[in-house]
Structure formats: C-alpha cells, structure tokens
C-alpha positions as CSV (number, residue, x, y, z in Angstrom):
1,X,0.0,0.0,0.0
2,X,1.0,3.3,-0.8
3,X,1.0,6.1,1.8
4,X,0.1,9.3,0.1
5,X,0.6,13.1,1.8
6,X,-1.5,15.7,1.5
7,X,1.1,17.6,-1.1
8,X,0.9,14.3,-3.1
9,X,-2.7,14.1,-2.9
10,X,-2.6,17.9,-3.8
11,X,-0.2,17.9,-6.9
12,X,-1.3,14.2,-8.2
13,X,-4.7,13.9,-7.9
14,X,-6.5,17.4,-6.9
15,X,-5.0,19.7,-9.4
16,X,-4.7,17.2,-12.3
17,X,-8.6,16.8,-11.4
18,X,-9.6,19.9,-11.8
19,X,-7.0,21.0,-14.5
20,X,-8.9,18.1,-16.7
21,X,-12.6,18.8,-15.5
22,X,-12.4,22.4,-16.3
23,X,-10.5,21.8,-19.8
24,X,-13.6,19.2,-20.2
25,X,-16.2,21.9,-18.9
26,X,-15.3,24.1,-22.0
27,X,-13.9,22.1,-24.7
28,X,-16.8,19.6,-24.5
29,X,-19.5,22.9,-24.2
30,X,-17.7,24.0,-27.7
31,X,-17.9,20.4,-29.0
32,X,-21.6,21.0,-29.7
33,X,-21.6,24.6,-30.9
34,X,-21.3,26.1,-34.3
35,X,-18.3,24.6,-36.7
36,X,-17.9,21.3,-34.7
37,X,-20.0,18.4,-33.5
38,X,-19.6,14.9,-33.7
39,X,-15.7,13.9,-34.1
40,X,-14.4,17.5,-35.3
41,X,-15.6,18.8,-31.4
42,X,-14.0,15.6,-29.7
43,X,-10.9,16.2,-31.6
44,X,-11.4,19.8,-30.2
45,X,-11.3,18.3,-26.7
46,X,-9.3,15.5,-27.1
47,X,-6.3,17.4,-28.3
48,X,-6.8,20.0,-24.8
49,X,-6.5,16.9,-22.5
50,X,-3.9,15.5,-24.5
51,X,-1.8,18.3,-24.0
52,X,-2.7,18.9,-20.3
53,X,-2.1,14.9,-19.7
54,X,1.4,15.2,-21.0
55,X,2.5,18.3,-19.5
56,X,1.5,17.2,-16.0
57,X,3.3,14.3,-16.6
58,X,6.7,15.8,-17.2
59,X,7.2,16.6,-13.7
60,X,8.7,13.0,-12.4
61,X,8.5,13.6,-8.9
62,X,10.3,12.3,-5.9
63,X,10.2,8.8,-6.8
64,X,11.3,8.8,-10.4
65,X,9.4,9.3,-14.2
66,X,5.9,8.4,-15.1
67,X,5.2,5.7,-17.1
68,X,2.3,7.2,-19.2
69,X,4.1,10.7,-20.0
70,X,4.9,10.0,-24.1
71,X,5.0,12.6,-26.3
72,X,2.3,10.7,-28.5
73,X,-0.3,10.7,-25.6
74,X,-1.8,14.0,-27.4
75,X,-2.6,12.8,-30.6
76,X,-3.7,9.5,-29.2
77,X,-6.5,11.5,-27.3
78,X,-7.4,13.4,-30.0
79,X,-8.1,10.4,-32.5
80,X,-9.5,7.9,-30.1
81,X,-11.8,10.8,-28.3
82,X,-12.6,11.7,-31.8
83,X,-13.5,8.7,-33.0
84,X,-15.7,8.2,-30.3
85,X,-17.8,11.0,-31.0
86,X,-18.8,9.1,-34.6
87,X,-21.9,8.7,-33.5
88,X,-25.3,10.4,-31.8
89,X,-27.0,10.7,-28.5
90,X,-30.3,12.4,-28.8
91,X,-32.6,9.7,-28.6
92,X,-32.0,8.8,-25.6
93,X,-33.2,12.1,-23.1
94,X,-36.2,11.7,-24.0
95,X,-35.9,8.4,-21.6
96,X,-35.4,10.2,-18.8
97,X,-39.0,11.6,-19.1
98,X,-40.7,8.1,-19.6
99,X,-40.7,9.3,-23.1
100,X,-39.4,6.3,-26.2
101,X,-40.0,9.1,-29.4
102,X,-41.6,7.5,-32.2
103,X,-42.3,10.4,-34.5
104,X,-41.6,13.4,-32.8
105,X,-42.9,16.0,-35.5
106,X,-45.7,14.3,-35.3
107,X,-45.7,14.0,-31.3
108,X,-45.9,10.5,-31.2
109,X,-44.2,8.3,-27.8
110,X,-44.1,5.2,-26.5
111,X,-44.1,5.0,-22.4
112,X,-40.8,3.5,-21.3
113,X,-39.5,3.4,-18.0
114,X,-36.6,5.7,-16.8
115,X,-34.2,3.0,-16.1
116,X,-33.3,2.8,-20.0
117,X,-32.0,6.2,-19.8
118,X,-29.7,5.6,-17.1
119,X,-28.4,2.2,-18.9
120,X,-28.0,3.7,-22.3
121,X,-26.5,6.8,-20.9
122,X,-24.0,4.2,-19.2
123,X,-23.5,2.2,-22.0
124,X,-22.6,5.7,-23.9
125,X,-20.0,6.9,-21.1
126,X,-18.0,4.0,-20.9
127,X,-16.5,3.9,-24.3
128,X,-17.0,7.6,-25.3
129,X,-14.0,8.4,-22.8
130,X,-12.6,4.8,-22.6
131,X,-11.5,4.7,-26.5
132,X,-8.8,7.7,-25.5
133,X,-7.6,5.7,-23.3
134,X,-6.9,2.5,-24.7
135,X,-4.8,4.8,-27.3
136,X,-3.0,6.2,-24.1
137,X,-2.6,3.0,-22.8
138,X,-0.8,1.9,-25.8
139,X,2.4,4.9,-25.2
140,X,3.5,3.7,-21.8
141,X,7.2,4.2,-21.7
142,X,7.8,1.4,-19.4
143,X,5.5,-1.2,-20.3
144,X,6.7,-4.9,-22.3
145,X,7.7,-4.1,-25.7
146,X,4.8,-5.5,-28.7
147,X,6.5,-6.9,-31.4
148,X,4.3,-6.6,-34.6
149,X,2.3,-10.1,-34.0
150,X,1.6,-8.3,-30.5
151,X,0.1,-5.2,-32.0
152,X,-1.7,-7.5,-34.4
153,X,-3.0,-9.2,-31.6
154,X,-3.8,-6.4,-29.8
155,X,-6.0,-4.5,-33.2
156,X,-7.4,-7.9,-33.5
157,X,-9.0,-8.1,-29.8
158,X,-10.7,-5.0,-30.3
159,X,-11.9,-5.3,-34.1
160,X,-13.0,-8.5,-33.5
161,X,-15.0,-7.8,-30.2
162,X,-16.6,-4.6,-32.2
163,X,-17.4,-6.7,-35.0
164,X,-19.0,-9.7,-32.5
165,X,-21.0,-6.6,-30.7
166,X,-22.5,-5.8,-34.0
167,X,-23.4,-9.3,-35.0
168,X,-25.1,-10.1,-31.8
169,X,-27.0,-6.8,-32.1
170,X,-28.4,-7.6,-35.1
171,X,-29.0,-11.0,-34.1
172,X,-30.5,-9.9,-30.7
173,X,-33.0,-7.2,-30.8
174,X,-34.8,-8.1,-28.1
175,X,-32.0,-7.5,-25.9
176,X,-30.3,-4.1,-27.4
177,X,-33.5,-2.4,-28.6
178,X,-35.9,-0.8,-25.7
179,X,-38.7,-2.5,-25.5
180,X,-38.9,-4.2,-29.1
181,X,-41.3,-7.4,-28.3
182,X,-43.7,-4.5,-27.1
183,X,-43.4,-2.3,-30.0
184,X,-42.1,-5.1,-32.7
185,X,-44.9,-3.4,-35.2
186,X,-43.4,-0.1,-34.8
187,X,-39.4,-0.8,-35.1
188,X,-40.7,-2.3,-38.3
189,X,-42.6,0.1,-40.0
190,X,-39.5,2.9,-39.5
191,X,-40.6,5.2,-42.5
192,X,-43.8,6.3,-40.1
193,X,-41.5,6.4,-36.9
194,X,-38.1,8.3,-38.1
195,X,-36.7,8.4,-34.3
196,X,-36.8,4.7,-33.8
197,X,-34.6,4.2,-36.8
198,X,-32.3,6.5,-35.4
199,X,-32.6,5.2,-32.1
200,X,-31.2,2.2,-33.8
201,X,-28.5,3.4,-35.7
202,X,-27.2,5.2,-32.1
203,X,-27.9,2.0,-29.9
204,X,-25.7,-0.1,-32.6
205,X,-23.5,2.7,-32.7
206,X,-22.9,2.5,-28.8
207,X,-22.9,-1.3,-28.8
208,X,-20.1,-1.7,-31.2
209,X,-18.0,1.6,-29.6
210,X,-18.7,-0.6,-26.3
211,X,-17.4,-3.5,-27.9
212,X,-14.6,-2.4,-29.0
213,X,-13.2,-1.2,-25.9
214,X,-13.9,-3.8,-24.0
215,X,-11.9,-6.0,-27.2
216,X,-8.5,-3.7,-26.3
217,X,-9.5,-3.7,-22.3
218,X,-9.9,-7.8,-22.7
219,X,-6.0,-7.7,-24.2
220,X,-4.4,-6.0,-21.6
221,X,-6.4,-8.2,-19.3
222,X,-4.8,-11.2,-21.0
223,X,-1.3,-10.0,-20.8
224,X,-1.8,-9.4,-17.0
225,X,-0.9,-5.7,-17.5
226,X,-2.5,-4.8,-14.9
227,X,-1.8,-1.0,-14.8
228,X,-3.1,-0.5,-18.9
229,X,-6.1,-2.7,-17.7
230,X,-6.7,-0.8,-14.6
231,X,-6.1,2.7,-16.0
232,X,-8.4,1.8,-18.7
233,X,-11.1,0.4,-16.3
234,X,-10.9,3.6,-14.2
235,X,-11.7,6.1,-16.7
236,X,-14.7,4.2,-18.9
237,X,-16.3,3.0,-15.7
238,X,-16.3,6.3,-13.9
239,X,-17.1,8.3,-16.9
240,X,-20.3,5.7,-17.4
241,X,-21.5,6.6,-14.4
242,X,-20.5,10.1,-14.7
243,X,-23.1,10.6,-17.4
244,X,-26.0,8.7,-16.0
245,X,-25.9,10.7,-12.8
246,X,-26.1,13.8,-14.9
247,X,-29.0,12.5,-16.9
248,X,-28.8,14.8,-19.6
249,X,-30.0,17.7,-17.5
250,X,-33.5,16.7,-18.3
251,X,-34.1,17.3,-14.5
252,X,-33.0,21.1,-15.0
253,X,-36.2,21.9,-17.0
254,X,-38.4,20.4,-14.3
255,X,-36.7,22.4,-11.3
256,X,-36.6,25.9,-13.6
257,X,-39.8,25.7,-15.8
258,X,-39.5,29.3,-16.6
259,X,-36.0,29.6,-17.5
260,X,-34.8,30.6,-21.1
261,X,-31.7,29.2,-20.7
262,X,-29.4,26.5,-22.7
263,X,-29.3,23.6,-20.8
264,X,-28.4,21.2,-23.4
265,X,-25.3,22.8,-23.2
266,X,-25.0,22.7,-19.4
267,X,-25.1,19.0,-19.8
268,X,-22.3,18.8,-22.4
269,X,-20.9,21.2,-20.0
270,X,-20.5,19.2,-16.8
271,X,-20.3,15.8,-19.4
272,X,-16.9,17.1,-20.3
273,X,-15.8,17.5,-16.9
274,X,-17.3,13.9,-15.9
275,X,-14.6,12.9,-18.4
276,X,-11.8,15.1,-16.9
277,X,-12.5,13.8,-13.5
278,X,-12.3,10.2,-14.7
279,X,-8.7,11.1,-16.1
280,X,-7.9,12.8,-13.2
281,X,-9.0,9.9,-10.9
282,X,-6.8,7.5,-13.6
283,X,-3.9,9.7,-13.6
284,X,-3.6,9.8,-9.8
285,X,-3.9,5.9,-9.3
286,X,-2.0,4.6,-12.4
287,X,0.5,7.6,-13.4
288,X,2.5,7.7,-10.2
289,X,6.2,8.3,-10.7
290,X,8.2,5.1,-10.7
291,X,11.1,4.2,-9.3
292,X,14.4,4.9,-11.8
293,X,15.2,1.4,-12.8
294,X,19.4,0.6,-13.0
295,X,19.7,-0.8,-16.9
296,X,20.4,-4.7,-16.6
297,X,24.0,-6.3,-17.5
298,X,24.6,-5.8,-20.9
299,X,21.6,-4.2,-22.0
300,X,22.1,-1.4,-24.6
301,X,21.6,2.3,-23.4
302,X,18.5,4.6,-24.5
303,X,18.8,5.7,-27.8
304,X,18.2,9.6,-29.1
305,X,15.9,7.5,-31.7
306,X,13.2,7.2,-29.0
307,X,13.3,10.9,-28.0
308,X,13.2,12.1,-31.7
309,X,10.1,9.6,-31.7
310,X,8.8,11.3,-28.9
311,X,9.3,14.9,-30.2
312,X,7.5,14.2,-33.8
313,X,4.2,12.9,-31.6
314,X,4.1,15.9,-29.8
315,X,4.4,17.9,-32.8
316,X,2.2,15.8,-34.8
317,X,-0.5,15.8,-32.3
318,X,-0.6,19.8,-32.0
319,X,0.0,20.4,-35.5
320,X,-3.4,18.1,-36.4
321,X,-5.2,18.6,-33.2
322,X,-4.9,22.1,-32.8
323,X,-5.1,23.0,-36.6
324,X,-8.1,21.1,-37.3
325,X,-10.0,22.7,-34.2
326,X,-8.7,26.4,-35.8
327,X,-10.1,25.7,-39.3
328,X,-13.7,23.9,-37.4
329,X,-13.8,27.1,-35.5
330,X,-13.1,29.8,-38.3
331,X,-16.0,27.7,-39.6
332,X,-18.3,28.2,-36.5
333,X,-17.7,31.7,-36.5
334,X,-18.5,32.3,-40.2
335,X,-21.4,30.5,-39.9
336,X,-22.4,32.6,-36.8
337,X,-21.8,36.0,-38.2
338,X,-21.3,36.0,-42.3
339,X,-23.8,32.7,-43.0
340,X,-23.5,30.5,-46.0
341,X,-22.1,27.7,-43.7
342,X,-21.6,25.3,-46.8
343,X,-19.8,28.0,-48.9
344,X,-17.0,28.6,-45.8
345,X,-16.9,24.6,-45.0
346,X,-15.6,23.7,-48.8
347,X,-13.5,27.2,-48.7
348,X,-11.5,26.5,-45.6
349,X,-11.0,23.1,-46.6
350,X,-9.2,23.9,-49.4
351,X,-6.8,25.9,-48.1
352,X,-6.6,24.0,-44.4
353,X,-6.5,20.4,-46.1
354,X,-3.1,21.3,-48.0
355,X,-1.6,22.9,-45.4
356,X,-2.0,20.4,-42.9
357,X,-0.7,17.8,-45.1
358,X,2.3,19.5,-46.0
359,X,3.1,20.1,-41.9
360,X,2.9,16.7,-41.3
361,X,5.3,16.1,-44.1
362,X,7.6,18.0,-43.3
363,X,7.3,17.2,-39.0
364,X,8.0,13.6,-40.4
365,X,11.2,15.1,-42.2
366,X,12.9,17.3,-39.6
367,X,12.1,14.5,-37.1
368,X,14.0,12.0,-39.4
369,X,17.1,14.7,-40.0
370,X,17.5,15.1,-36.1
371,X,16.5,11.9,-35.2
372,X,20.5,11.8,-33.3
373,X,20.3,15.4,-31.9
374,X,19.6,15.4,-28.1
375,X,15.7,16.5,-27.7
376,X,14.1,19.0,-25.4
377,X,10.5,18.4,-25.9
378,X,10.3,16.9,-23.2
379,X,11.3,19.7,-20.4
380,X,9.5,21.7,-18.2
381,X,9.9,24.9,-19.4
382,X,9.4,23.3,-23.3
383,X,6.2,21.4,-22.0
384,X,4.8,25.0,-20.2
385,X,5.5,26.7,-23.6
386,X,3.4,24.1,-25.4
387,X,0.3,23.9,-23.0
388,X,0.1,27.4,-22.8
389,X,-0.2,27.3,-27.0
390,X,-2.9,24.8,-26.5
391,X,-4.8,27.0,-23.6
392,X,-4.6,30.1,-25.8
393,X,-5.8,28.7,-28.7
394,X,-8.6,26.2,-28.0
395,X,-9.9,29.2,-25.4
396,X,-9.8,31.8,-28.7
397,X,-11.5,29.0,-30.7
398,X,-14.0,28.8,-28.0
399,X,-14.9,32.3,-27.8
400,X,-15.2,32.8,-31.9
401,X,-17.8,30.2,-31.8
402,X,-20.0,31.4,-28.9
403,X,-22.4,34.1,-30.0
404,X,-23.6,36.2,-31.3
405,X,-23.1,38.5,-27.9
406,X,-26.7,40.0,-27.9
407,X,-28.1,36.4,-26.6
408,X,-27.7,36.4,-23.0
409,X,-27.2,32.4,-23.2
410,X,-24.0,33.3,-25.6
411,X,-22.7,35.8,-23.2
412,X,-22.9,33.8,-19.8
413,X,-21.0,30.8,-21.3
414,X,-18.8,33.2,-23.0
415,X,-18.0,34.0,-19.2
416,X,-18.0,30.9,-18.1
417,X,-15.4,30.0,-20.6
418,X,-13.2,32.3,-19.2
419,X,-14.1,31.7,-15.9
420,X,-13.0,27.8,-16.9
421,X,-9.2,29.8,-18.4
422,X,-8.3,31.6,-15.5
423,X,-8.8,28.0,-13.5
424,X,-6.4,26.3,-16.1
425,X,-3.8,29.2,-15.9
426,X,-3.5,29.0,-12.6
427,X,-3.1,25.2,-12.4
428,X,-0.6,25.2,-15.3
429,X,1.6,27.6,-13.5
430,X,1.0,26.6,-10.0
431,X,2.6,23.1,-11.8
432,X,5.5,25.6,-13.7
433,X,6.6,26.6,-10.4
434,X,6.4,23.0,-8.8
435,X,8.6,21.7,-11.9
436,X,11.2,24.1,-11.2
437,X,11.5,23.6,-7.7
438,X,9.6,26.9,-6.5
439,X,7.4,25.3,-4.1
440,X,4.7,27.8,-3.1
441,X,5.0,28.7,1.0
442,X,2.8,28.2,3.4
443,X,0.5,31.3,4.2
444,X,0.7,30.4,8.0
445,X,4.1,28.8,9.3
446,X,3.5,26.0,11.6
447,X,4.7,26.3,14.9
C-alpha cells in the first residue's frame, strides 16, 4: 500500500482533477456549438487533455518518471476521443422523461421506463471516454515491448469484439432495442416512426463503440498488464456513471420551468468535466512516478531515436489537433456572423487540407534529419511553452464560436469560458513553479 501526503494528494490527484474537469467543462460545451460536433468537437477536446495529460506528466517527482508521460499521448486522445464521437446521442433524453420518441414532429411516444435512460446513458459513457484511453494505454514508456504479432493481436482483440457486438445486435434485438417485443410493429414500420430508426442506428453505434473497448481492455487483461487494464477500467467505468448521474439535464427543466436558458449545453458542459475527473482519478492511481530502474547487465543504453520519436508525436498531435479545431472554428464563427455555412466549410477546406498535409510532411522530415540530436521536448519549461499554446488557442477558438453577444445564453457561457481559463492558468503555472522547484510557501508557518 502506498502512503500518500496531503502535497501528493494535492499535486497528483487534486490539481490534475480539476486541470482536466475544467479543460472538459469548456472544450466539451464548444464540441456542440457552431463549426464542430460529432468527431471535429472531440478532436477539439481530445487534443486540450492530450496536452494537459502530458504536460502534467513531465514533472517525475520524488520517486522517479511516469510511465504514461509520451509525447504521443496527445494525438492518441485526439483520434480515439474523436473517434468516439462518430456517432449520436439524442434519442436517448427523451428516456429520462418516460418518453421512447416515435415520431416526434408528429408528437408521437411510447411510455418507457426511466431505467433505460440511465443504462443507455452508461452504455454511452464507458467507451466515449474509454477509447482515449486504450490509445493512451498503448504509449506507456515502461511497459513490455509489442513486437508486430503483438500489435496484431492487440488491433485484432478489439476489431473483433466490435465486429461480434455488431453481430449479436443484429441478431438480438430483443435485448439491445428498448422494448422491441412491445413495440415489434413499430421498429418495423420505420418510414412512419423516423426516431426509432435513429434510435437504432445510435444504440448499434454504442454497442459496437462498447465492444470495441472492451476487445483492447480484454487484451491487456490477457497479458496481465494490470496497470493498462486498470487505467483503462478507471476512466470508462467512472465516466459511465458520470453521465448517467447527470441525466442529460432533463431534471433542470423540471426544477426551472420558466427559465430561457441553454441547458443542453450545461449537460455537455459538466459531461466534459465527468470525463476530466475520470482522467484525473486515472492519472492519480496509475501515473504515479516510478522508481528509476538501474539498466540490466549488458543491456544497450536509451537511444536519441526514441526521443526524436517522442518529439515528432508531440508535434504531430498539435499540428493536427490544434489545426483542425482552428479551421472547425473559423467555420463556426463564419457561420455565426457571415452565414453561407456550406460555402466557408468547402472554402476553408481547401486551403486548411493542403496545409495540414504539408506540416505533417515536413514534421516527419525534420524528425528524421534530427532523429541523433539530443531532444528537449520533453522539459518543463518546453512542456509549459506548449500547454500554454494549447490553452490560448482552444480558449480563442471557444470564444469565436459562442455568439452572437446580444443572446444572454451566448454571453454567460462566454464567461463561463473564461471563468474555466483563468482556473487552467493557474493550475498550469502553480505546476511551472512546482517543476522548477519553486514550491509555493505556506500562508501560516506551523509552529
């Protein structure tokens, strides 16, 4: 058992807990606005805790360096958050009010209980948040080296658990579609009930997602890595619940009946920082520094090939993450204020699509050219110069795309956005100082 002070309880869990919960307060509020949705606002968010994931771990601590603290650990969040946000979630509120929407233009339900809400809602969590992950999961720096019938293995687990959650949803209606003995006359006549084909299409959608990270959880599980499996665990399991406690906010409406507020944004709100606490939690328990391990007898020395591997992720996952949330948001905010949202979409395409292709070009290049110089990416002062980019410009992005200024709604999460920015400032730099041994004194000294 470990024994953990309050200033470790402080600087491992606390302040990476909020640091991610507030990042996830406004990135995942943006994900649904103007410009994003769907992947392009996970990627948005993805790329934020990324960033804030491997800056925090930088700092190695009394007892040594962490083992989840790669360079790559930004774009992994990136692509597996924003792959998990493929797919939709509106069908299922309506749960939470006893209400299974057959037709709603039409203003036709079914009575369901609430229960289904809080299992889909579950369902939904786990892998929304546990996708990132598994892609985390996959840069530790000191876990057992894959060799490529490994990572094989490892792609096959999860590909073929999606593909056997697909196949048994289509083979089992019954059990993955709410109450389909009851209403069997209705899920088959989906021309005259629109909602229940797209309640199908999001309950597969979920069901697969689901499967597939319990396919890469089930791998680690078999290799008896025991940290990937429980950091993994951790953060789709606490995240599921996360989001079923929240409900979708549908309770707000009931409590405020007069309000002329948006609380479909509230929900994405605090679901965002359901999924920072879960990585917060994770970090904490699995991302402790570890002991500095002496090299064994004749085993060869670190080479600068690693570090130069480490650089190009870094620089790979900002130059994608963080230039794909610019162009969405340009986007947003055209829409917002010029219109002619399909006109802007093809227009900043053509000139973002190029560009971003010839970055990552040319990152691969340099990378390749210094692959023997001795990195600094990884530094303190190098990691506080790159979350501070990140901070700056995903809080920009988020104020662009929140308007126009003469709705109320727009204002007070404009606020609240920068509320959320002065929080992340001061936790970044309360870290800056920690990294550089400037410990913060006591306002009271202790007698």
């Amino acid at each position: 058992m470990h024994s953990h002070s309050p200033r470790d309880l402080a600087t491992d869990l606390v302040l990476p807990t909020i640091l991610f919960a507030a990042l996830g307060g406004m990135t995942w509020a943006v994900r649904g606005c103007s410009g994003f949705g769907a992947s392009a606002g996970c990627v948005f968010a993805g790329v934020a805790w990324g960033a804030a994931w491997w800056f925090i771990a930088q700092r190695a601590g009394d007892g040594g360096g962490r083992p989840y603290r790669s360079g790559w650990i930004i774009l992994a969040l990136a692509l597996g958050i924003g792959f998990s946000g493929n797919r939709g979630w509106m069908q299922w509120p309506s749960f939470f009010l006893e209400h299974l929407q057959t037709n709603t233009p039409a203003g036709q339900f079914e009575p369901i209980p609430r229960a289904y809400g809080f299992l889909w809602l579950f369902i939904a969590g786990v892998p929304w948040a546990g996708l990132g992950v598994c892609l985390l999961a996959w840069c530790r720096d000191d876990a057992r080296p894959l060799r490529w019938t490994g990572w094989v293995i490892r792609l096959g687990c999860g590909l073929g658990a999606a593909y056997l959650a697909g196949f048994l949803f289509d083979q089992l209606p019954d059990l993955f579609l709410p109450l389909h003995t009851k209403l069997a006359s209705l899920y088959a006549d989906l021309p005259a009930n629109p909602n229940l084909r797209r309640l199908i299409n999001d309950n597969r959608a979920a069901v697969i997602h689901l499967g597939l990270y319990l396919g890469f959880l089930g791998f680690e599980v078999g290799r008896r890595d025991w940290r990937n499996a429980g950091l993994i665990l951790t953060v789709g399991l606490l995240n599921g619940l996360g989001w079923s406690m929240l409900q979708n906010w549908t309770w707000a409406t009931q409590i405020w009946p007069r309000a002329d507020f948006n609380f479909w944004r509230c929900w994405e709100s605090s679901g965002g920082i359901s999924i920072g606490i879960a990585y917060g939690v994770a970090f904490f328990l699995f991302n402790r520094p570890q002991p500095v391990k002496t090299p064994a007898e004749g085993s060869l020395p670190a080479t600068q090939d690693c570090a130069t591997l480490d650089r190009v992720g870094v620089h790979l996952g900002l130059w994608l993450g963080l230039g794909w949330s610019v162009r969405n948001g340009l986007k947003g905010w055209a829409n917002i204020y010029l219109g002619r949202e399909e006109h802007w979409d093809q227009l900043l395409w053509n000139v973002f699509a190029p560009v971003l292709l010839i970055g990552t070009v040319a990152i691969g290049l340099v990378g390749w050219r210094r692959r023997k110089q001795a990195p600094k990416v990884g530094s303190p002062s190098r990691a506080y110069r790159v979350i501070w980019i990140v901070l700056i410009v995903q809080n920009a992005i988020a104020q662009l795309v929140t308007g126009p200024w003469s709705q109320w709604n727009e204002v007070a999460f404009a606020l609240y956005y920068l509320l959320l920015f002065i929080i992340t400032a001061l936790v970044v730099h309360h870290f800056h100082r920690l990294a550089h041994g400037n410990r913060p004194q006591p306002l009271i000294e202790p007698r």
